[in-house]
Backbone as ProteinMPNN parsed JSONL, in Angstrom:
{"seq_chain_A": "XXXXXXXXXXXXXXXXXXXXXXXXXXXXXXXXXXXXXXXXXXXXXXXXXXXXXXXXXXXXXXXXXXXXXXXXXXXXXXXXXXXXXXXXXXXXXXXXXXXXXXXXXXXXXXXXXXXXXXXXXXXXXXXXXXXXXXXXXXX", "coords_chain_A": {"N_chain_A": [[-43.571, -81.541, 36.813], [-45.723, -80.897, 38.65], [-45.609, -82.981, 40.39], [-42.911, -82.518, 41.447], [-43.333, -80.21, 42.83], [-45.536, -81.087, 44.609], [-43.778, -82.899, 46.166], [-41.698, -81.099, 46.798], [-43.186, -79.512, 49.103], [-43.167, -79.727, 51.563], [-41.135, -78.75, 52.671], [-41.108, -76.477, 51.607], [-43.237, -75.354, 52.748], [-41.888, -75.013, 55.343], [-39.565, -73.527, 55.32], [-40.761, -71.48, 54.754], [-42.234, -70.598, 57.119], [-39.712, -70.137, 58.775], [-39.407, -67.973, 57.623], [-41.05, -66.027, 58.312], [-41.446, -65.814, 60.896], [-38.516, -65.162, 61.512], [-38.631, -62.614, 60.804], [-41.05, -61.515, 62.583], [-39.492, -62.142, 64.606], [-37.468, -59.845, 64.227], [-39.368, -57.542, 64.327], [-40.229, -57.567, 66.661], [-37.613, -57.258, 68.181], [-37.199, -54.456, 67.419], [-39.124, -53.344, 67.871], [-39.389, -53.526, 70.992], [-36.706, -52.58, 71.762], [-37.212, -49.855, 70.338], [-39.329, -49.048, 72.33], [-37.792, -49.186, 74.804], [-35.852, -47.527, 75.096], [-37.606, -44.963, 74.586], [-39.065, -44.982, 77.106], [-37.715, -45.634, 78.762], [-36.057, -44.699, 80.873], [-38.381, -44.945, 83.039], [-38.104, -47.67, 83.831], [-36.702, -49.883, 86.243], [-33.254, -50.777, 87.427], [-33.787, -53.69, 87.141], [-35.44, -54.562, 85.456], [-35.109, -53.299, 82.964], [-32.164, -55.436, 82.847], [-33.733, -57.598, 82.54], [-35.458, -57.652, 80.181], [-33.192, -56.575, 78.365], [-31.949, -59.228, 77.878], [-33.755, -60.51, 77.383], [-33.737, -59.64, 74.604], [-31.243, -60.234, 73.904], [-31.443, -63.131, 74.044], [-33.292, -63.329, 72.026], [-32.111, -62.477, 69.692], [-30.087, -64.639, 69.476], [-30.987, -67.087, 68.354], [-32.741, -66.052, 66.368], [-31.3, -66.207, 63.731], [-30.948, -68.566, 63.596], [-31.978, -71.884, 62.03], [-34.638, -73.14, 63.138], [-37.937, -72.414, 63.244], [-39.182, -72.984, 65.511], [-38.119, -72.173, 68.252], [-37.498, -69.506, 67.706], [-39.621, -68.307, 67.628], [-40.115, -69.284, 70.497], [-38.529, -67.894, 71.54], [-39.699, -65.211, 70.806], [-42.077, -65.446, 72.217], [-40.449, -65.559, 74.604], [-39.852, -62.624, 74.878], [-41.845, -60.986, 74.39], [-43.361, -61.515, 76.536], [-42.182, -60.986, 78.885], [-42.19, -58.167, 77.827], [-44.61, -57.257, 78.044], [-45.326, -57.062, 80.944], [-43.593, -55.612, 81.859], [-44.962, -53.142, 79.59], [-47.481, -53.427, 81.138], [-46.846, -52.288, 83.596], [-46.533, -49.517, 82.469], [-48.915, -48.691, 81.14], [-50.855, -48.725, 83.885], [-49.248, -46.839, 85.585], [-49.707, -44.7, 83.698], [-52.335, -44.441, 83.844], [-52.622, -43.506, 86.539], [-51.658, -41.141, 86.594], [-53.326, -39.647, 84.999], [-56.0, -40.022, 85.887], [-55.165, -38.554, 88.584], [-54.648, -36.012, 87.766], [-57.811, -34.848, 86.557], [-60.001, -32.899, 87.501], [-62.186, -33.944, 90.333], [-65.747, -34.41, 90.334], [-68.701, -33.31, 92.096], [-70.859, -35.675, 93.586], [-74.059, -36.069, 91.7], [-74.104, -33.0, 90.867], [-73.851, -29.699, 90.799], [-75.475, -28.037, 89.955], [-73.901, -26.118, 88.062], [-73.295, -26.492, 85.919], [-70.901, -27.889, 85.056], [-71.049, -30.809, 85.775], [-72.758, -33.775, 85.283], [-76.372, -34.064, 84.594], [-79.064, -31.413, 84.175], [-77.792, -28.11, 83.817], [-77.483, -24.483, 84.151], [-79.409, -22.636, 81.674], [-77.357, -21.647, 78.539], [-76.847, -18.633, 77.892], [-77.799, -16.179, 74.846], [-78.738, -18.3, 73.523], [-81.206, -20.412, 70.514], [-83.547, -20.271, 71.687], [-84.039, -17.809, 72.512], [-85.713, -15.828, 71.616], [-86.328, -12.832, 70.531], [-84.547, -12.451, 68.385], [-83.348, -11.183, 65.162], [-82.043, -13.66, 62.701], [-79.962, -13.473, 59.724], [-79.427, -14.671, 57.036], [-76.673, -13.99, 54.799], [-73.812, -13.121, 52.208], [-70.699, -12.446, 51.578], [-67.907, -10.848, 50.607], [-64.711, -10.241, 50.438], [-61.994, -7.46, 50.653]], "CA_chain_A": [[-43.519, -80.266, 37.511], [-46.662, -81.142, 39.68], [-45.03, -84.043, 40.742], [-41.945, -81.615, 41.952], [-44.188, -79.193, 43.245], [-45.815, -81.664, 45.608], [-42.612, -83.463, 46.691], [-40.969, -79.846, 47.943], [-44.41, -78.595, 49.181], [-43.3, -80.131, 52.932], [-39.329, -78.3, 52.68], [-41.574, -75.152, 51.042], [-44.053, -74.786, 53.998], [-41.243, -75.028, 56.638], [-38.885, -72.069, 55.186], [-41.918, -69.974, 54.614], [-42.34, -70.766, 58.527], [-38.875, -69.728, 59.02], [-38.793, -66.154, 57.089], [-42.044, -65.142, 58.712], [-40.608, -66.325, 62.603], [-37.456, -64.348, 61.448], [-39.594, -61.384, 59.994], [-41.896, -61.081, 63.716], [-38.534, -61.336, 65.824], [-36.866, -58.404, 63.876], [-40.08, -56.544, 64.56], [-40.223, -57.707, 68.248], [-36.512, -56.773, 68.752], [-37.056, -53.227, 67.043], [-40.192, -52.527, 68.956], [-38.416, -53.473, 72.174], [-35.687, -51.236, 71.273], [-37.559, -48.649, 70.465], [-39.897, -48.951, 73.321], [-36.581, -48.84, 76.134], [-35.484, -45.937, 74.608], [-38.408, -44.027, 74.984], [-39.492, -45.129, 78.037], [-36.003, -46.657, 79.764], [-36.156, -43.982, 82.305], [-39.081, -45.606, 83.703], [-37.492, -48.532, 84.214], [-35.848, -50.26, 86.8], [-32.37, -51.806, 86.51], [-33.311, -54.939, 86.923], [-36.284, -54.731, 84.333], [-33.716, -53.431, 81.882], [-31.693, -56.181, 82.339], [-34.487, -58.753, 81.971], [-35.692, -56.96, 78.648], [-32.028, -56.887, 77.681], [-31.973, -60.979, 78.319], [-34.81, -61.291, 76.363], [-33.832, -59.297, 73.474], [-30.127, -60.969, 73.457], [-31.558, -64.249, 73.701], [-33.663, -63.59, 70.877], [-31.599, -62.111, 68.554], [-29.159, -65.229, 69.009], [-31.595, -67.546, 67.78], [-33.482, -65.649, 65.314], [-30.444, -66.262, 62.819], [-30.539, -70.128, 63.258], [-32.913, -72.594, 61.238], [-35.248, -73.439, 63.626], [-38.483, -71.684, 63.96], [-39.663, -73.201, 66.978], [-36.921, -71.535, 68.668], [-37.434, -68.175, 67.186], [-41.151, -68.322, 67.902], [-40.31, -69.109, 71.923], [-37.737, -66.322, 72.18], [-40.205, -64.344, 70.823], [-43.073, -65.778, 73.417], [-39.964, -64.867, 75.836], [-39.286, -61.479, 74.775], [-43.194, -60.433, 74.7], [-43.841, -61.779, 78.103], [-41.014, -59.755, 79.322], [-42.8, -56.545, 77.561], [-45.812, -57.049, 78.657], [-45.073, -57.035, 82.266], [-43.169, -53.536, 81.531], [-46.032, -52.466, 79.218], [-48.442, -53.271, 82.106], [-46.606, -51.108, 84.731], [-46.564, -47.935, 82.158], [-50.301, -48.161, 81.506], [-50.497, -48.163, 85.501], [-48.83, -45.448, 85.837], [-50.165, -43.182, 82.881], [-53.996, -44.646, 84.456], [-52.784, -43.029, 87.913], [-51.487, -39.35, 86.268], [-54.957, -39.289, 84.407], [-56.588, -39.665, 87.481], [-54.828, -37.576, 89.322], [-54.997, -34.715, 86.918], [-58.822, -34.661, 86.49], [-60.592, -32.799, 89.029], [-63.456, -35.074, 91.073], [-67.317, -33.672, 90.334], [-69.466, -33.531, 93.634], [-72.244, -36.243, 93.16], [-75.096, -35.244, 91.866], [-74.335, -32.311, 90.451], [-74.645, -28.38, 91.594], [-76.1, -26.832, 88.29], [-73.108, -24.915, 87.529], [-72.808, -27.148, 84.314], [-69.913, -29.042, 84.73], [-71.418, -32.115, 86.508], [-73.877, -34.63, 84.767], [-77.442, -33.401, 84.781], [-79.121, -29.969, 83.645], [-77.059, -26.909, 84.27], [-77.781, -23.231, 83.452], [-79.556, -22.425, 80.633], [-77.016, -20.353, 78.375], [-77.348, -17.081, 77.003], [-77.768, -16.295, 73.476], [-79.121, -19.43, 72.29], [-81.792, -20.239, 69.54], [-84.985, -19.668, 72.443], [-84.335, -16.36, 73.3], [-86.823, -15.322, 71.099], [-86.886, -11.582, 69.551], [-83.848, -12.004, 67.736], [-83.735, -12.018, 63.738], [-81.075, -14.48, 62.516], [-80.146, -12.438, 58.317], [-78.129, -14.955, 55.977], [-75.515, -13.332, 54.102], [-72.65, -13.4, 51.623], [-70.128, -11.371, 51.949], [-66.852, -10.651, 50.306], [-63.54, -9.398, 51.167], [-60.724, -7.173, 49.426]], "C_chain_A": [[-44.464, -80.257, 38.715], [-46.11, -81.784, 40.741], [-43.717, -82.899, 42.08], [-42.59, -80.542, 42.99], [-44.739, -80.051, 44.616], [-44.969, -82.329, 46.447], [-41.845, -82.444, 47.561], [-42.139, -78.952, 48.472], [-43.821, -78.77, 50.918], [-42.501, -78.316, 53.009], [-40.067, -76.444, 52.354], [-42.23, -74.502, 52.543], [-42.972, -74.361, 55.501], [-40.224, -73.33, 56.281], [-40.057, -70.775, 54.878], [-42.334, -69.866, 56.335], [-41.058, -69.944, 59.091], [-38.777, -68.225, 58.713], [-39.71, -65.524, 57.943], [-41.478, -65.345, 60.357], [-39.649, -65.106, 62.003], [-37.842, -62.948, 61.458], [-40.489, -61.063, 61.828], [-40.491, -61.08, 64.795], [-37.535, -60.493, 65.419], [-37.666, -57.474, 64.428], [-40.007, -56.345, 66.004], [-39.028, -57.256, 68.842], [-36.757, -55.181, 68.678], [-38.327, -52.477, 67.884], [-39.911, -52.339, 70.348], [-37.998, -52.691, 72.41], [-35.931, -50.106, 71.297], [-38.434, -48.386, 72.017], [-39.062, -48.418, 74.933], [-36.509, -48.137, 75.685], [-36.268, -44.634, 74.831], [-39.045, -43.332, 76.183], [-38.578, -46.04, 79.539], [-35.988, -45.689, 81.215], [-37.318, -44.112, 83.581], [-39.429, -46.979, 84.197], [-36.582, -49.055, 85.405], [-34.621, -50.537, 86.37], [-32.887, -53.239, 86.245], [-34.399, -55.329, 85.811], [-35.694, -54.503, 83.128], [-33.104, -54.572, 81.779], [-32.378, -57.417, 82.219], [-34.857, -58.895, 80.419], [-34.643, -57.178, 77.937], [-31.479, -58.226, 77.412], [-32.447, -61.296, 76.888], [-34.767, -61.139, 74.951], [-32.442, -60.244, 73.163], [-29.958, -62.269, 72.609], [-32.095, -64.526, 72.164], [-33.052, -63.654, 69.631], [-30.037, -63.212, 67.998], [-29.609, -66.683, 68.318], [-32.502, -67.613, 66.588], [-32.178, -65.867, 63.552], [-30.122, -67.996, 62.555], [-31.767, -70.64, 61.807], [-34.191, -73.198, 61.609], [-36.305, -72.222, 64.094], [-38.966, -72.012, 65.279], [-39.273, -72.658, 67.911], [-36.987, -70.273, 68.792], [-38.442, -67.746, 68.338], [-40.861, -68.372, 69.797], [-39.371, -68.255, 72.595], [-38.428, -65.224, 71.654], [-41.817, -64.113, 71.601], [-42.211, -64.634, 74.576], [-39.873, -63.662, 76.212], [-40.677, -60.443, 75.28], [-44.064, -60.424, 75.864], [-43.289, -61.022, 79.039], [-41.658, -58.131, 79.351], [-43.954, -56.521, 78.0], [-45.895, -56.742, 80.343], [-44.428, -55.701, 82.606], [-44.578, -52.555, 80.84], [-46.893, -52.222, 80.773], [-48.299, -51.963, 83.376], [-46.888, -49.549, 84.269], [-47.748, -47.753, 82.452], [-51.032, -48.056, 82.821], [-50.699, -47.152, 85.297], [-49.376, -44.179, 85.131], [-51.97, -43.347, 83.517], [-54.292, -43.676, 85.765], [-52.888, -41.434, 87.64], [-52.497, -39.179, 85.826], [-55.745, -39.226, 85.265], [-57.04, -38.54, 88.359], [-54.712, -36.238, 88.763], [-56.547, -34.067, 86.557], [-59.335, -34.647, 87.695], [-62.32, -33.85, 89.133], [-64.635, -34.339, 91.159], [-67.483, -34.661, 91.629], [-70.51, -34.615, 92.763], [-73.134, -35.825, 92.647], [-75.713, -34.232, 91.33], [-74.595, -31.033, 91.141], [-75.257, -27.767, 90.5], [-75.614, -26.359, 87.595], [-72.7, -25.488, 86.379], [-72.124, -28.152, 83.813], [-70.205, -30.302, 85.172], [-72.306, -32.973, 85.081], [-75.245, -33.962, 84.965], [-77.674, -31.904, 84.492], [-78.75, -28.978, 84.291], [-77.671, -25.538, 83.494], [-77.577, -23.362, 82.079], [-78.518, -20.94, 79.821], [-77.668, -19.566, 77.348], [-77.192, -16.759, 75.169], [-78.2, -17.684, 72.973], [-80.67, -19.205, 71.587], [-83.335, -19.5, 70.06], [-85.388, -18.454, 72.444], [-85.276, -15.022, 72.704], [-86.925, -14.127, 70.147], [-85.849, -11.364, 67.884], [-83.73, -12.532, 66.56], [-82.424, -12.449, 63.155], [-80.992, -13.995, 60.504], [-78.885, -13.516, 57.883], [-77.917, -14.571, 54.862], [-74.565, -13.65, 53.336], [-72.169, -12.205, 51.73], [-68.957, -11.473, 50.92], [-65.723, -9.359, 50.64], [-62.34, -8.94, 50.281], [-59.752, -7.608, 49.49]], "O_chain_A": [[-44.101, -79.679, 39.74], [-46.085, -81.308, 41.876], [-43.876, -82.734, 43.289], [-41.957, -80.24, 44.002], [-44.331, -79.635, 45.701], [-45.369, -82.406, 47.608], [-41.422, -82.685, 48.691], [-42.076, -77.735, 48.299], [-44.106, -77.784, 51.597], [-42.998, -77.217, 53.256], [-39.561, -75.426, 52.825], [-41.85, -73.533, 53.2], [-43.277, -73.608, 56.426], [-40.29, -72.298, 56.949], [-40.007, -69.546, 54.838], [-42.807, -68.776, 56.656], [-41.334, -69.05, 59.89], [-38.18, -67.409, 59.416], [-39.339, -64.451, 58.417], [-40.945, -64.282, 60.673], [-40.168, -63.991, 62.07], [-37.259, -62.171, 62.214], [-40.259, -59.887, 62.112], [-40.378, -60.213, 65.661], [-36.623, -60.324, 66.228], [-37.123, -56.544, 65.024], [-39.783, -55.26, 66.541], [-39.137, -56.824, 69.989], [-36.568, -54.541, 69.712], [-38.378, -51.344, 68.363], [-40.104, -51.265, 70.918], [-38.488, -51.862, 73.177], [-35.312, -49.261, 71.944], [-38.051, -47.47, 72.746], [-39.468, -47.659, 75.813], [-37.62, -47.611, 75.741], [-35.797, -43.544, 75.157], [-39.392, -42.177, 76.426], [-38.772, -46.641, 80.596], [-35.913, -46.099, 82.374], [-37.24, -43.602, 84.698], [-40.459, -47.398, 84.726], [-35.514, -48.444, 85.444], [-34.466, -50.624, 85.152], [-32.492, -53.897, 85.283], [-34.244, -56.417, 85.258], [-35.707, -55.366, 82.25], [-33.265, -55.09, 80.674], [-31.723, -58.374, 81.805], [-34.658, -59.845, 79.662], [-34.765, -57.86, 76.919], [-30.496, -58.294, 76.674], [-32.022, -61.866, 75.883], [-35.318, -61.877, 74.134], [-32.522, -60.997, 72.192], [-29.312, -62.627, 71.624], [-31.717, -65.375, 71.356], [-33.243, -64.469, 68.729], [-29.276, -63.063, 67.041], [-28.747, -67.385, 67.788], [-32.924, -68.595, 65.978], [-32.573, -65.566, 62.426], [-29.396, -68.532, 61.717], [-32.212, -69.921, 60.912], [-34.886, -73.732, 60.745], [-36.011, -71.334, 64.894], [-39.109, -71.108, 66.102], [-40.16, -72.52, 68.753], [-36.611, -69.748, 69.84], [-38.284, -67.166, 69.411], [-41.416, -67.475, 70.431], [-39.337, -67.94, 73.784], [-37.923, -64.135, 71.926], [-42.512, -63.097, 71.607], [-42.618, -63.621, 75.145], [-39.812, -63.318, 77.392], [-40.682, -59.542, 76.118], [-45.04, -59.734, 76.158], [-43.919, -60.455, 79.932], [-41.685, -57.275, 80.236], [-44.308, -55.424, 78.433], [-46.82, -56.023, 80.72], [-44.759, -54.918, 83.495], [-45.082, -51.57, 81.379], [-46.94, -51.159, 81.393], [-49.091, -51.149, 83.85], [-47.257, -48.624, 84.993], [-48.126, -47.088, 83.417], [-51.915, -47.198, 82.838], [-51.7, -46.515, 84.965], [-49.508, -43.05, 85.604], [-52.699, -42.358, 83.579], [-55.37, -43.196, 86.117], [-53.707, -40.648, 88.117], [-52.939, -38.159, 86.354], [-56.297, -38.137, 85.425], [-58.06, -37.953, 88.718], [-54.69, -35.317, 89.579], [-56.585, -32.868, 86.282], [-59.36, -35.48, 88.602], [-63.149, -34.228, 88.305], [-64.669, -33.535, 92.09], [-67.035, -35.726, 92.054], [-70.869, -34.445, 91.598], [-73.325, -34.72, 93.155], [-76.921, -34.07, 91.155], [-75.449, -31.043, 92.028], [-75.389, -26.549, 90.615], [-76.128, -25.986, 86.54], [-71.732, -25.003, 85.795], [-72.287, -28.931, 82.874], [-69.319, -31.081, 84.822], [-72.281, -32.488, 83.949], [-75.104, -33.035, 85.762], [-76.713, -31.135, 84.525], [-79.271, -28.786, 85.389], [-78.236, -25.592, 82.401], [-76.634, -23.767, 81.4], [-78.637, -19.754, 80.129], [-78.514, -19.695, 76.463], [-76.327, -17.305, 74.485], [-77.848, -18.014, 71.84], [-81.342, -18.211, 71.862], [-84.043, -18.691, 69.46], [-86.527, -17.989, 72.403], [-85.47, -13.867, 73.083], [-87.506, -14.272, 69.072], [-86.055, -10.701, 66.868], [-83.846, -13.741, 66.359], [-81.589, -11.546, 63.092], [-82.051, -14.216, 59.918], [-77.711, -13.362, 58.219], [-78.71, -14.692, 53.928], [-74.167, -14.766, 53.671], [-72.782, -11.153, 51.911], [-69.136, -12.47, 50.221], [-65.823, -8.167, 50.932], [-61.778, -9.641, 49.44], [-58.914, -7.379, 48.618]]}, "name": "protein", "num_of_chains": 1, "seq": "XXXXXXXXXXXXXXXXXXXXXXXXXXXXXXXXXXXXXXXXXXXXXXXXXXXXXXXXXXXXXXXXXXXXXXXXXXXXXXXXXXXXXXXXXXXXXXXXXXXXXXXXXXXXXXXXXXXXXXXXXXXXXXXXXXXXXXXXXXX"}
């Protein structure tokens, strides 16, 4: 049984290579997938149809026997997304930007800047006032 065990240990390691390859370009197709879908309108055509390449290609190899194969249509597919990823986070870097207003250097006091701004009102300093803890209940 040892004997057996060590003899199909090669044939063992290679299909456990294969399910997990198969298993990351299901995920890589479905994340794809989902990803155009969400975000397809911020797409070009011709980035669509690179993405669409990449997912085709994959998904006609991911059914063979060869992970090596799998594994570089799923290099191809991720290189593809990344180059789309990159443009969104761009773009959502620029609207964040551009949505947050620009503090003066420096600071004017009025609080919102960096550095000490008006002291407010009611806090613990203000001295005369007696702070009474309570329980209460309600009908």
């Amino acid at each position: 049984m040892v004997r057996d065990a060590e003899q199909f240990s090669d044939k063992d390691k290679d299909r456990k290579d294969l399910a997990e390859a198969r298993n990351q370009a299901d995920h890589a197709v479905y994340s794809t997938e989902k990803t155009v879908q969400e975000h397809g309108d911020k797409l070009s055509a011709g980035d669509k149809e690179k993405i669409q390449k990449a997912v085709e290609g994959l998904k006609k190899v991911k059914d063979g026997e060869k992970a090596d194969e799998i594994k570089r249509g799923i290099e191809e597919l991720n290189k593809t997304m990344h180059e789309f990823s990159k443009a969104l986070y761009e773009e959502a870097a620029k609207k964040r930007a551009a949505e947050q207003p620009q503090a003066a250097p420096g600071g004017d006091g009025d609080g919102a800047g960096p550095g000490p701004g008006p002291k407010p009102k009611g806090g613990p300093s203000d001295g005369d006032e007696k702070i009474i803890d309570a329980d209460f209940k309600t009908k």
